[in-house]
N, C-alpha and C positions, 0 to 999 in steps of 0.2 A: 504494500500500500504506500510506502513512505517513496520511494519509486515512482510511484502513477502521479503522488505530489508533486514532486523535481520536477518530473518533466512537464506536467500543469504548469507550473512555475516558470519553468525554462521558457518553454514555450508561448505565455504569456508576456516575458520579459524581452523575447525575440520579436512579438508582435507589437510593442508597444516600441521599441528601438526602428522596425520597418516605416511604422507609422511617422515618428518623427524624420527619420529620411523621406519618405516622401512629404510631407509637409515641407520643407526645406529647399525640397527640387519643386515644390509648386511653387511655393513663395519666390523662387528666383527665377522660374519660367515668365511669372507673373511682372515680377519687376522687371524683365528682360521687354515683354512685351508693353510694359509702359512708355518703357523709355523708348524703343522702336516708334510710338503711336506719337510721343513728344516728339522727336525729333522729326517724324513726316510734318506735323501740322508745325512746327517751326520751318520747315521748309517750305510747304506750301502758303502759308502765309506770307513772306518775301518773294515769293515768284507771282503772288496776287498784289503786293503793296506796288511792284516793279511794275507791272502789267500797267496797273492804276495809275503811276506816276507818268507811265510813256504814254498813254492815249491821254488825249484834249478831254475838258471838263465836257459833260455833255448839257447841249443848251436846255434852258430851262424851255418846259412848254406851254404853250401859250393857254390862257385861262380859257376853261368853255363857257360860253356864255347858255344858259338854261333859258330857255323858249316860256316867254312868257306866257301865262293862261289867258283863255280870253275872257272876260266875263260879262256876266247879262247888265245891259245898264237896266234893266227895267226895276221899278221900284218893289216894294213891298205889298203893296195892294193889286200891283198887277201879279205877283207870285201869289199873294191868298186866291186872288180870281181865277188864275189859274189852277190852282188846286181844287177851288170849290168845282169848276166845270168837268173835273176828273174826279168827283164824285167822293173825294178821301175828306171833304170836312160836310158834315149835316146839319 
């Protein structure tokens, strides 16, 4: 029985020493991959600032002008009148 422990033991001891190795190789996978992903967008950001500085500013565009509504001049009593003859006031 004291056997079947050790190697429980051992073997627990070997699983928990695996695990922090790979914990380790992720964490520096991980950081590998960050810095990879910083350095593109550092990169890509100066070949877009470079872009921006070589082309002309681009011209402002001209305001739209919004089409005015037309509206009824007739007064108020010709709109009651008209309503009465469409039958919506009694």
């Amino acid at each position: 029985m004291a056997e079947k422990s050790k190697k429980h033991e051992a073997n627990a001891q070997f699983a928990k020493l695996q695990r922090a190795n790979d914990a380790k190789k992720a964490a520096t996978e991980y950081e590998t991959a960050a810095a990879a992903t910083r350095a593109k967008t550092e990169r890509l950001k100066a070949l877009r600032l470079a872009r921006d500085a070589a082309a002309p500013p681009p011209e402002p565009a001209a305001p739209k002008r919004k089409a005015k509504k037309k509206t009824a001049s007739g007064s108020l009593s010709d709109w009651l009148d008209g309503q009465a003859k469409e039958g919506r006031r009694s």
